[in-house]
C-alpha positions in Angstrom: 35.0 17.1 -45.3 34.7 13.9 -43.3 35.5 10.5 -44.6 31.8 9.2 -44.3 30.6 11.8 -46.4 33.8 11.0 -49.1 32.9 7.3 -49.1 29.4 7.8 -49.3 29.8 10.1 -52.5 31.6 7.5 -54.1 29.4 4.6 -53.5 26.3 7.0 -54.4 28.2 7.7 -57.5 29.2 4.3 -58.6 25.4 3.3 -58.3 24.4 5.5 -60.6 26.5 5.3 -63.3 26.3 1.6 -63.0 22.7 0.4 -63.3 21.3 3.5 -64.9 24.0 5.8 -67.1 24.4 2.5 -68.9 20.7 1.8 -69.2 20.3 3.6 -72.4 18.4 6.8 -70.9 19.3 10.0 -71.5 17.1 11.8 -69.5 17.8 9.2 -66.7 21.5 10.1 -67.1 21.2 13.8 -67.6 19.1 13.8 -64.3 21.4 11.9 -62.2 24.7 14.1 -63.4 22.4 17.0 -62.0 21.5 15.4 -58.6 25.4 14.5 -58.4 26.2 18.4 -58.9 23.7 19.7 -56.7 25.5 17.3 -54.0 28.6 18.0 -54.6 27.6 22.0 -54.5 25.6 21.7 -51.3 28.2 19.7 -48.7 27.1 18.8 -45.4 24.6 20.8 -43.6 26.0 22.1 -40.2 23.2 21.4 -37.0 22.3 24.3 -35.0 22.2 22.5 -30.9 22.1 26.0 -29.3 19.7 26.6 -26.7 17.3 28.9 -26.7 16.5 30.7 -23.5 13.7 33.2 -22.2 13.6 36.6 -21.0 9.9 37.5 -20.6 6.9 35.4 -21.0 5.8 34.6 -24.9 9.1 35.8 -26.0 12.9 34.7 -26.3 16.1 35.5 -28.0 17.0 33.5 -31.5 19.2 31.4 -31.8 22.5 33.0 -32.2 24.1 32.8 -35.8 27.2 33.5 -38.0 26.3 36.9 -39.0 29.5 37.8 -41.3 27.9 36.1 -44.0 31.1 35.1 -45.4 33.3 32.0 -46.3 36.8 33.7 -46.2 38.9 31.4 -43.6 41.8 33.0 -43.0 42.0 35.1 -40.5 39.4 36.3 -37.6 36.2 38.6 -37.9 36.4 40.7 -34.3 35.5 44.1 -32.8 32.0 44.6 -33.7 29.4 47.2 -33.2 25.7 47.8 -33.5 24.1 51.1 -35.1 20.5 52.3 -35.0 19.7 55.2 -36.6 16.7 57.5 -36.8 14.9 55.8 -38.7 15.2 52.6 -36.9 17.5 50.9 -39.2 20.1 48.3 -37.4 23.5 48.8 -38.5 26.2 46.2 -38.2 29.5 46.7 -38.5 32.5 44.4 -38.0 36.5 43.8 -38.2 38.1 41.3 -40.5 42.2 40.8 -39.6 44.0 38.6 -42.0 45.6 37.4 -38.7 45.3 35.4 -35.6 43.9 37.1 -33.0 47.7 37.4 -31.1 47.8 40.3 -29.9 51.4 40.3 -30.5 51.0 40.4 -34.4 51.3 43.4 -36.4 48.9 42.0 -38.9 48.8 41.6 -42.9 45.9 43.5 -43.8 42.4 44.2 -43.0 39.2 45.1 -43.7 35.9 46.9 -42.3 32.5 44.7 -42.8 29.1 46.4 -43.1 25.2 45.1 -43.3 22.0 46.7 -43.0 18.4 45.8 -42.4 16.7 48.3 -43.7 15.0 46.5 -45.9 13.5 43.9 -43.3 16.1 41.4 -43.8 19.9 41.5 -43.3 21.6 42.8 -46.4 24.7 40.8 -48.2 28.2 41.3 -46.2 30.5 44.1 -48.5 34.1 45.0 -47.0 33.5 48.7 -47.2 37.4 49.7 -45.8 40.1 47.7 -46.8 44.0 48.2 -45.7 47.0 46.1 -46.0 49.9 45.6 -43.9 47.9 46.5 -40.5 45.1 45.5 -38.5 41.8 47.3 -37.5 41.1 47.0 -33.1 39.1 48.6 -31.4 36.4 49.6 -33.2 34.3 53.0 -32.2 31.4 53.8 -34.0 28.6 56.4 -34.2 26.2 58.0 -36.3 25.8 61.8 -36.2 22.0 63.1 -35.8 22.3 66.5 -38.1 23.5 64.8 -41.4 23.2 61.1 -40.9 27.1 60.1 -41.2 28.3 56.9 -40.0 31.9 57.8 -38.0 34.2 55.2 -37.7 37.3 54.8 -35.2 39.8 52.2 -35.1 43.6 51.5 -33.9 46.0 50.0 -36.4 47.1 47.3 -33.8 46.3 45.1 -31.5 48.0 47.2 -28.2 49.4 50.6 -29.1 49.5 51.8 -33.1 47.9 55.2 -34.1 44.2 55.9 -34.4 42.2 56.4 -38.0 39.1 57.9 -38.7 36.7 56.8 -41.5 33.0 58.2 -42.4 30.0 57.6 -45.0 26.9 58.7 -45.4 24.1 56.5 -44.5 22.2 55.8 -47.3 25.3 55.1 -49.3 27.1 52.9 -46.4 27.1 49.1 -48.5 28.8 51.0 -51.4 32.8 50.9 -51.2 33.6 53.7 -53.0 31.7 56.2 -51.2 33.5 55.5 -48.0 36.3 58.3 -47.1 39.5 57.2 -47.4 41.3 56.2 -44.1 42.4 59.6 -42.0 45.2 59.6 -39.3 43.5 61.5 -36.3 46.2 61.1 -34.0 50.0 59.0 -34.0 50.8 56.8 -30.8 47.7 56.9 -29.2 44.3 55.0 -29.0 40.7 56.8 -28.7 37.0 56.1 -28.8 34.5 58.5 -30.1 31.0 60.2 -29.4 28.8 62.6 -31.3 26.4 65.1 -29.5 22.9 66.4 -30.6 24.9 69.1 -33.0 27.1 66.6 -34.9 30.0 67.7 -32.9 32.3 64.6 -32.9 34.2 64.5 -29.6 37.1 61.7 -28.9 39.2 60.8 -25.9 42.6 59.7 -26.6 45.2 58.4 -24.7 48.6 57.4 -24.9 49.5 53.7 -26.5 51.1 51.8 -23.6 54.9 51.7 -23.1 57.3 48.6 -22.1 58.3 51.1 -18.5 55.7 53.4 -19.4 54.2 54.6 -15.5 53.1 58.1 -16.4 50.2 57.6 -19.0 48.1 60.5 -20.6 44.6 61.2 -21.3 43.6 63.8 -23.9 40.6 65.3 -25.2 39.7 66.8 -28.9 36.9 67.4 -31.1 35.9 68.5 -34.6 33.3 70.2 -36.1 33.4 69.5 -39.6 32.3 65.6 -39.5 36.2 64.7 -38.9 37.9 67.1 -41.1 40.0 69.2 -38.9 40.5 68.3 -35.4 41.3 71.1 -32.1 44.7 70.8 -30.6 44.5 67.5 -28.2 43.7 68.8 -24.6 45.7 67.0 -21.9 42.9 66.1 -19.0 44.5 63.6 -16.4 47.8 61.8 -16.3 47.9 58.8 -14.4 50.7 58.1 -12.5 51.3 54.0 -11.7 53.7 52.3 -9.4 54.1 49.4 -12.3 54.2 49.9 -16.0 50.6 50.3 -16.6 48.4 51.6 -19.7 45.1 54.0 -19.7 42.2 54.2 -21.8 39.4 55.8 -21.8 35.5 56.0 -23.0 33.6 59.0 -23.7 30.0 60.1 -23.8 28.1 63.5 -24.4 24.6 63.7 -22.7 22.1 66.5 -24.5 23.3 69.1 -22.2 26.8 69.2 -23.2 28.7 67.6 -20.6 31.2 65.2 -21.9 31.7 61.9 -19.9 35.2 60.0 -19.6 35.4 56.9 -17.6 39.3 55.9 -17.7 40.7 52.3 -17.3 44.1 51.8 -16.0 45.6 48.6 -16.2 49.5 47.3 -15.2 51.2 45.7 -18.5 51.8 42.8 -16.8 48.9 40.4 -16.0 47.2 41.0 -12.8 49.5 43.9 -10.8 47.2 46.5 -10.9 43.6 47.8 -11.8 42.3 51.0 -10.8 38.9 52.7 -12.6 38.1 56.3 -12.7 35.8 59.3 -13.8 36.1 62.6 -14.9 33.5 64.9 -16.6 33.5 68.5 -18.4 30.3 70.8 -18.1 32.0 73.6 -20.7 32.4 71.9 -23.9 36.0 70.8 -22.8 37.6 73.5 -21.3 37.8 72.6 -17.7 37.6 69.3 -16.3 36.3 67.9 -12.4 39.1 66.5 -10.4 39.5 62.5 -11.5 37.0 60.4 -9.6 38.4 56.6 -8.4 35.3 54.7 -8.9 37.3 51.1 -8.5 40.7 50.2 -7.1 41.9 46.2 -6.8 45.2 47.0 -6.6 46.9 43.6 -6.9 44.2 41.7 -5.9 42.6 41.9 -9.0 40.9 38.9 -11.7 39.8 38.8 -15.0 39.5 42.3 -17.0 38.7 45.8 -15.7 36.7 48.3 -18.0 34.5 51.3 -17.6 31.9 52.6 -19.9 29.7 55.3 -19.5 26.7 56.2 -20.6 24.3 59.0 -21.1 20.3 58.3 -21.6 18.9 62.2 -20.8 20.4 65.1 -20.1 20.8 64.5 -16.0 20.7 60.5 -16.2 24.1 58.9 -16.8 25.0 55.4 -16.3 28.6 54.1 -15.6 29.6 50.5 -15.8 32.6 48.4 -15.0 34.5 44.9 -14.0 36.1 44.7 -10.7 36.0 41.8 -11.1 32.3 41.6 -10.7 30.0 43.3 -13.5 29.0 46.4 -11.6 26.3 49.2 -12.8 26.0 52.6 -10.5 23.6 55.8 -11.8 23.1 59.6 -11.7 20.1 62.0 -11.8 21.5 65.1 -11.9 24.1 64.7 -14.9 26.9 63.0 -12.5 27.4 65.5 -9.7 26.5 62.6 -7.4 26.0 58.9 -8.1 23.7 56.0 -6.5 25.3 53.2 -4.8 27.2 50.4 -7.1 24.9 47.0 -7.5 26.1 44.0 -9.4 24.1 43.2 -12.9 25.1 39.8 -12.5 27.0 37.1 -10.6 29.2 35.3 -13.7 32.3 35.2 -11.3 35.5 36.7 -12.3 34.7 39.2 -14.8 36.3 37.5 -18.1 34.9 38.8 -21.2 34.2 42.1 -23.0 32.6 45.3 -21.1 29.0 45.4 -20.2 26.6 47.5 -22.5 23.4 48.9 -21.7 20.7 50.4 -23.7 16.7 51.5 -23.6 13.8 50.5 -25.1 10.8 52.8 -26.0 9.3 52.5 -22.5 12.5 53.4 -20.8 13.4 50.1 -19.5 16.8 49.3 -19.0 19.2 46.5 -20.5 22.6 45.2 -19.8 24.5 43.1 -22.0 27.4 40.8 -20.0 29.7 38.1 -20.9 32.2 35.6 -19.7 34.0 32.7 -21.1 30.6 30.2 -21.7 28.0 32.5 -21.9 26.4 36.0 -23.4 23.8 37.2 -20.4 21.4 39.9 -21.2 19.6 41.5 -17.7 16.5 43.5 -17.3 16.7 46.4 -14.9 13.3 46.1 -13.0 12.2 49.0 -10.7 15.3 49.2 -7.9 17.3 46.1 -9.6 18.4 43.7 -12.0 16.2 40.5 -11.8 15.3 39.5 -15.1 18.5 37.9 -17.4 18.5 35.6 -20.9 21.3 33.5 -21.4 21.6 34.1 -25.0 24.9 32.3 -26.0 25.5 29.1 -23.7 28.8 27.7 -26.0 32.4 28.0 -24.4 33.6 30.6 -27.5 34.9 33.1 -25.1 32.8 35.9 -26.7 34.0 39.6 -26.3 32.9 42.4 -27.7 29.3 42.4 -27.0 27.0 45.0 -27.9 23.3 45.6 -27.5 21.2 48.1 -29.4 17.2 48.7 -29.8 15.4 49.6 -32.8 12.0 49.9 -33.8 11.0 50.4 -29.6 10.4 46.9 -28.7 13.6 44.5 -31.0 16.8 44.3 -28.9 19.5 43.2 -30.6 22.5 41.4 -29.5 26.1 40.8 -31.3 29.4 39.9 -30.1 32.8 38.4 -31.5 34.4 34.9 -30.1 38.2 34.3 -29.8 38.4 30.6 -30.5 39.3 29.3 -33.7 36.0 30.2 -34.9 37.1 34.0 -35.3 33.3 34.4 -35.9 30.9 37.4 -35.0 27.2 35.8 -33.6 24.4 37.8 -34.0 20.9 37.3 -32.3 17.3 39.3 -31.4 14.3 39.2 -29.6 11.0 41.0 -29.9 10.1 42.4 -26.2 7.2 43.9 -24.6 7.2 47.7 -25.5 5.5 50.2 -28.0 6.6 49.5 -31.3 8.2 52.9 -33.3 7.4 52.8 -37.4 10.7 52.8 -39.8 10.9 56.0 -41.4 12.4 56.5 -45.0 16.0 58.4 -45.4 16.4 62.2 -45.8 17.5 64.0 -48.6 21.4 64.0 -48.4 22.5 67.5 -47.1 26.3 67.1 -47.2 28.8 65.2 -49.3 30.9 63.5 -46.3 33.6 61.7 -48.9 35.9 64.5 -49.2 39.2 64.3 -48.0 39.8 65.2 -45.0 42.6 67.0 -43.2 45.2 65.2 -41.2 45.1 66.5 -37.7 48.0 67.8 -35.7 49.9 64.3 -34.3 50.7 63.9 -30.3 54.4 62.8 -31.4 56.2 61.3 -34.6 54.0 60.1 -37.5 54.8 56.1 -38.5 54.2 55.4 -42.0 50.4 55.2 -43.4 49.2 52.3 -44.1 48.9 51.8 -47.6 45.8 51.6 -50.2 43.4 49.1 -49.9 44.2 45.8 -51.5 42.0 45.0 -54.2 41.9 41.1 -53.4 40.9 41.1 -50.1 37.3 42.8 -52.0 37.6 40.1 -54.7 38.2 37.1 -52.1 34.7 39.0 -50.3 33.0 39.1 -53.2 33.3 35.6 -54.5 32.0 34.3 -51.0 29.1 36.8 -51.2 28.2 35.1 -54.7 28.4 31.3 -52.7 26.6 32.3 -49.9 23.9 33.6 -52.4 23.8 30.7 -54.5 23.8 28.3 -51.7 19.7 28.8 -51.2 18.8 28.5 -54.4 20.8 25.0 -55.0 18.4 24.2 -51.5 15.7 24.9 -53.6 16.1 23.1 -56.8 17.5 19.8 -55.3 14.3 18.7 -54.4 12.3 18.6 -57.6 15.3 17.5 -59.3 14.9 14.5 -56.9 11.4 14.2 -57.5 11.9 14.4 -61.4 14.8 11.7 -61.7 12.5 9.7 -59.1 9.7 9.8 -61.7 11.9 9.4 -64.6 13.4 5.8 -62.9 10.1 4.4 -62.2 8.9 4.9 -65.6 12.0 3.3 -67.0 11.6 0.3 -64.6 
């Protein structure tokens, strides 16, 4: 708390108790212990100077906001995701490490954040997953359209670890105990996930990255039963490096069938080699097109190369990637043949998270971007991108942004910054499009908290981390309670102000 404030306590304080705690007035003195209380409750107020930029005429984004909701300070809040479902309910969900954001740690425990708006208004935070003695990178996250389930993905460390699987249902997402307990999906390897029109999950893994590691695998597996049982990984490209590199990989399934992969490769040390590539299946897995080099810098490369691919229809893909520049290329007939690459925006050498895009009810396309001081969202407009927002103009070095629209016409916007605010920022904006009514929840068809099985494991299983640690919920819960109360001591300050006011005059 700064001095100022300190001193200005203390002289506040010794006013009062000296010319009117000893004036003989109870009320007086019962009123000003109570404005002293409120005070010392409240603490300074922190400005908002952000600017506020627009996109379209008559509209523009909020200004962005702490959206974890929470006052636990040690550690980081990262890797965070954005959910709609079908009933146009946003879903956030977030990572909490009780560690630095050193990539080098192994971590001390963790735990998965949730909120909803599906009452209008951004629910309270709630730590839904919880582990000790691990982190939680490298979030994936879908819902599945048959029984709404939320699937989660994550890695146990910050580069390499094995990858865990976690699911709810829906409606019950803010409750704790209706989570599944953490499942191993696969030992020594990383993955992201996807899940097609028949609640088919499908995930790409690949292999965690090795000190003189210059062969790296890319697998392919998928389960039927909402992440109970998984099929034998499928090996579907190996590439081969001439420095110690690591691959990873993104998947998507477009209504057809086809399943997507764009795969990352990038040398272990800073800056030897980047090359991007794209594969795709049109038989549910079982044979795969020859690997596609969409991007190769070689060692001439800047800043951070990732692809993501994305499927809007079933013949319209989109595929997006750094090189270093943040570069967007398309396809029509379900990525037998693609347009030629154009540039989303000019932000330099592409530091930051990967680009996101996503639709609105009209069918206009958006592109989230980043780079050290800035959060960019573009508006694809006939044969280009011309429109773009600057939503976030402080030097946070945000990653990890993600853009989703609900309702037809709200984007939203949230991303993760790696300064020593280890916050997740959250902002929206109402754009020009037909609006789509919220819809209430189904009945519940399926029970999605039973245990599931462990799959079979690409090499030796490491030990599992162990139960959740009930503090880290107790910690979240008492800051939920002060962020609650925190309004309501707001709202009473002021007519207990206006009350001892009264009270003093009619002494004097």
């Amino acid at each position: 708390m700064p001095d100022g404030m300190d001193s200005w306590r203390t002289r506040r304080s010794c006013a009062l108790s000296g010319d009117l705690l000893c004036s003989g007035s109870k009320w007086t003195g019962c009123v000003c212990l109570l404005l002293l209380f409120a005070l010392t409750l409240m603490g300074p107020a922190t400005p908002r100077v952000l600017t506020v930029y627009a996109q379209e005429p008559g509209t523009g984004w909020a200004i962005p906001w702490d959206i974890t909701g929470t006052n636990v300070t040690d550690g980081v809040h990262q890797y965070c995701t954005l959910l709609v479902d079908g009933q146009q309910n946003v879903h956030l969900l977030w990572v909490h490490n009780m560690t630095g954001s050193d990539e080098t740690s192994e971590g001390s425990g963790a735990a998965l954040f949730y909120r909803t708006d599906i009452q209008g208004d951004w629910s309270p935070s709630v730590d839904v997953v919880a582990i000790s003695g691990h982190v939680m990178a490298d979030l994936s996250a879908a819902i599945s359209p048959v029984n709404d389930t939320i699937h989660v993905f994550w890695h146990d460390q910050y580069i390499g670890g094995d990858l865990y699987h976690a699911r709810v249902w829906l409606r019950d997402a803010g409750n704790p105990r209706a989570w599944s307990s953490p499942s191993l999906v696969g030992t020594n390897v990383g993955g992201t996930c996807a899940i097609d029109a028949e609640g088919v999950l499908h995930t790409v893994l690949y292999d965690a990255p090795e000190a003189e590691q210059q062969a790296s695998n890319v697998y392919y597996a998928r389960s039927e039963d909402d992440g109970k049982t998984w099929s034998d990984p499928i090996p579907v490209y190996q590439a081969i490096t001439p420095v110690p590199a690591s691959v990873s990989g993104e998947i998507a399934v477009d209504p057809a069938g086809r399943i997507h992969i764009g795969i990352t490769i990038r040398s272990l040390e800073y800056s030897e080699y980047s090359e991007l590539g794209y594969i795709r299946s049109e038989d549910g897995g079982k044979s795969w097109t020859p690997y596609e080099q969409v991007a190769f810098e070689g060692t001439g490369w800047q800043g951070v190369n990732r692809i993501k691919v994305f499927a809007f229809s079933t013949d319209e893909i989109h595929r997006t990637w750094h090189d270093p520049r943040r570069m967007h290329q398309w396809s029509h007939d379900g990525g037998a043949t693609w347009s030629h690459p154009v540039e989303i925006i000019d932000l330099g050498a592409a530091f930051g998270g990967a680009n996101q895009l996503v639709k609105d009810s009209a069918g206009r396309l958006y592109a989230v971007t980043a780079t050290g001081g800035g959060v960019y969202v573009s508006t694809w407009d006939k044969d280009r991108w011309r429109l773009f927002a600057q939503v976030e103009d402080r030097f946070i070095d945000p990653h990890g942004q993600y853009i989703a629209a609900s309702q037809g016409n709200r984007l939203h916007v949230a991303y993760y910054d790696r300064t020593y605010l280890g916050k997740v920022w959250y902002s929206s904006c109402q754009i020009s499009a037909p609006g789509i009514p919220r819809q209430p929840y189904p009945t519940r068809t399926l029970d999605p908290t039973a245990a599931p099985t462990v799959v079979p494991d690409l090499s030796t299983a490491r030990e599992t981390p162990s139960p959740a640690d009930a503090n880290y919920h107790l910690r979240a819960g008492e800051a939920h309670l002060a962020d609650a109360t925190r309004p309501l001591i707001w709202a009473v300050f002021p007519v207990l102000l206006l009350v001892g006011g009264a009270l003093l005059l009619r002494r004097r």
